[in-house]
N, C-alpha and C positions, 0 to 999 in steps of 0.2 A: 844151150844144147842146139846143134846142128840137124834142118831139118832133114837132110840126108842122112845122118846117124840115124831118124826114126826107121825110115823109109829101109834103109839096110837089113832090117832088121837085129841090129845089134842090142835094141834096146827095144823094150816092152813100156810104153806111156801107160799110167794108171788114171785112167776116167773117173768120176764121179760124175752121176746122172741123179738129175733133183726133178723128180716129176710124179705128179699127184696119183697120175691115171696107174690103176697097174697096170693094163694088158699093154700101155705105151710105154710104161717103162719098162715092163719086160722086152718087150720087143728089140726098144733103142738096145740093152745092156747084150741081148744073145748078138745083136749086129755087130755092136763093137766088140766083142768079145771073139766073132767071128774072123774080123781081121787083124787079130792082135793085142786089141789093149786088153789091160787088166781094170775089170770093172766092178764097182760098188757104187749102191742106188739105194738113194732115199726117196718117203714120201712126201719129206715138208721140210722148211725152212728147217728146222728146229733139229733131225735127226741127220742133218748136212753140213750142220755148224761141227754137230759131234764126230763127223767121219773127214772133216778137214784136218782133224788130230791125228785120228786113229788113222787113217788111210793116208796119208799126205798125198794126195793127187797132184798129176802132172795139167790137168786139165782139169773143166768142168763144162758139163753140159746140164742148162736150165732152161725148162718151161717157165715163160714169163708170167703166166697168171696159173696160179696155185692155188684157185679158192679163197677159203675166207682165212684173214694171218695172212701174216709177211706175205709178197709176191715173191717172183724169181728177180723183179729190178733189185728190192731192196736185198736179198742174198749177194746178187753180182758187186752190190757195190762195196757189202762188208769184205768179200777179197778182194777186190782191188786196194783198200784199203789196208787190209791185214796181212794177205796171201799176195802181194802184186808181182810175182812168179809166177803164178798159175795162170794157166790159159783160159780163157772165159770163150763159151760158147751160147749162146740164147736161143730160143727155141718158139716161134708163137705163128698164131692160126693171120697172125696181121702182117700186112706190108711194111708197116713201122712198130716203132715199138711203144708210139705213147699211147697207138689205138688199142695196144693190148695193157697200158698198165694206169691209162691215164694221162695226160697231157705233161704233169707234172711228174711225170714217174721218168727218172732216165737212166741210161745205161753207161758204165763208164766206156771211155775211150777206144779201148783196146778191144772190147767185144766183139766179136764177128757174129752178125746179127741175121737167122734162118729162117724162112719160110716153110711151114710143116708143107704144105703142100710144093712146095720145089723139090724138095728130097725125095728125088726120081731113084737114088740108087745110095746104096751103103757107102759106095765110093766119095759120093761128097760129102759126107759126114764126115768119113776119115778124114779127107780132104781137109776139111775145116777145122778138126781138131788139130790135127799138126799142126796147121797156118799157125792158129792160136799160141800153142808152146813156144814155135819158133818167135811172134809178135811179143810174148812175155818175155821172151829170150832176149831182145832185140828192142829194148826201148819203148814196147807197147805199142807195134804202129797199127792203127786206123783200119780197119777191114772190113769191108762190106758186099754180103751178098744178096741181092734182095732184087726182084722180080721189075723189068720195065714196063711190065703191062700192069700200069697203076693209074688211080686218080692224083691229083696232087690236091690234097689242102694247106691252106694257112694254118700256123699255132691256136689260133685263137679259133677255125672251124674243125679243127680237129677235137680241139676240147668240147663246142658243143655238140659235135655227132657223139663224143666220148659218151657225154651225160644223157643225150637221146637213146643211147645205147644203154644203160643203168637202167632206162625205164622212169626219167625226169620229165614233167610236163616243163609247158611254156614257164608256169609260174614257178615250179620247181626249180630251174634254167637260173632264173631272173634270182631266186633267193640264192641259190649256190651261190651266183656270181656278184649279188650283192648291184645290183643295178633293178631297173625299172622293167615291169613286163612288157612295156613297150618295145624295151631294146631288146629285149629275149628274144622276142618273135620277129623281131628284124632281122637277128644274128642266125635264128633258125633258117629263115627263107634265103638267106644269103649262102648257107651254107647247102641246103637242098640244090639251090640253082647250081651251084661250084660242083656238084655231084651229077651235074646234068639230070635230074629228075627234072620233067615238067607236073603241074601240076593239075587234075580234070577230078574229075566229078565220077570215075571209074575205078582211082587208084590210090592208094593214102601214101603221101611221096614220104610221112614218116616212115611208115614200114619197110620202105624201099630204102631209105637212108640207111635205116639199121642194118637191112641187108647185106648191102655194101659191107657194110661195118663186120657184120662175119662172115664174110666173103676172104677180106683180109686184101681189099683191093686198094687200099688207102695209104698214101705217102706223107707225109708232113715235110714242110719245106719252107 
C-alpha cells in the first residue's frame, strides 16, 4: 500500500490502540479518528490479541508498559510474528525502549518508536502511523523517532538504573544479577556518574537517578 494512497484520502487505515489508561486511550482513539482512521482500542494484551481477528488493523499503536501481564513489547512482537503486515507503533514515557520494558525487553525491527511527551501535535501521530503501514508495506524498514536531548547509557547501566527503578536495593541488584554486592554497588556508582549525578551529603543521587528514569531522558546504546 502506497503511502500517498493513505494521504489522498482514497483509503481510511484502521488503527488499533492498546493502552491501559482510559482518558489516554480515549484521547489517542478521538485524535486519530479525528484525521481519518478507523479506530478500535483495547485495555490489555489480551482484548488486542481478540480485535487483531475481529478488526484486522492496518496499524497498531501501543503503550509499552501496561501494568502487571504482558507489556506492549511482548504484544508488538506476537505481530510481527503473526501479523508482519501491520504496522507497529510504540508509545512510552522513555527515550528508549528497554527503560520502559526492561533491558531485556525489545521491540521488533520495524517499529517506529515515540516519546509521549514529543507528540507536540496529532499530526505526527498520523505521521507515524502511515510511515509504519508504508515500512510494513515495504520490507519493514527501520524507523526512529526519539528526542536528542538525552543521556546515553550502556546495556548493562541501563539495566541497573532499570532495577534501581523497580525499587531494587544494592543487594537486591547483586541477587538479580547473580554476582557479588560488591559489584552491585560498583555498577551502581558507575552508572549514577554516567548520569552525571554528583554525589554530597544534601541529595540521595539514587532518587535523582530514578528521576531521570521517568523523565524518559535515557538512551541505550
Amino acid at each position: 500500500m502506497e503511502l500517498n494512497t493513505l494521504r489522498a484520502g482514497t483509503f481510511k487505515a484502521r488503527v488499533l490502540v492498546l493502552e491501559d489508561d482510559d482518558f489516554t486511550r480515549t484521547m489517542l482513539s478521538e485524535n486519530l479518528r479525528s484525521t481519518g482512521f478507523i479506530v478500535e482500542s483495547a485495555a490489555n494484551v489480551s482484548q488486542a490479541l481478540d480485535l487483531l481477528l475481529q478488526f484486522e488493523p492496518n496499524a497498531v499503536l501501543v503503550d509499552l508498559n501496561l501494568g502487571s501481564g504482558p507489556n506492549g513489547s511482548d504484544f508488538l512482537i506476537r505481530v510481527d510474528r503473526d501479523f508482519p503486515w501491520i504496522g507497529q507503533v510504540a508509545l512510552s514515557s522513555h527515550a528508549s525502549p528497554e527503560l520502559a520494558t526492561g533491558v531485556s525487553g525489545r521491540l521488533p525491527q520495524s517499529t517506529i518508536y515515540l516519546v509521549k511527551s514529543e507528540l507536540e501535535s496529532t499530526s505526527l501521530l498520523k505521521k507515524s502511523i502511515e510511515k509504519s503501514i508504508e515500512s510494513a508495506d515495504n520490507s519493514k524498514q527501520t524507523v526512529s523517532l526519539s528526542s536528542e536531548n538525552t543521556i546515553t547509557l550502556t546495556p548493562n547501566q541501563a539495566e541497573i538504573l532499570w532495577l534501581m527503578a523497580q525499587g531494587l536495593s544494592n543487594a537486591g541488584i547483586a541477587e538479580h544479577r547473580r554476582t557479588t554486592l560488591r559489584a552491585a554497588e560498583a555498577l551502581v556508582q558507575r552508572t549514577v556518574h554516567a548520569l552525571g549525578i554528583e554525589s554530597d551529603s544534601l541529595t540521595n543521587s539514587r532518587v535523582m537517578a530514578v528521576s531521570l528514569w521517568h523523565q524518559g531522558k535515557i538512551v541505550v546504546r
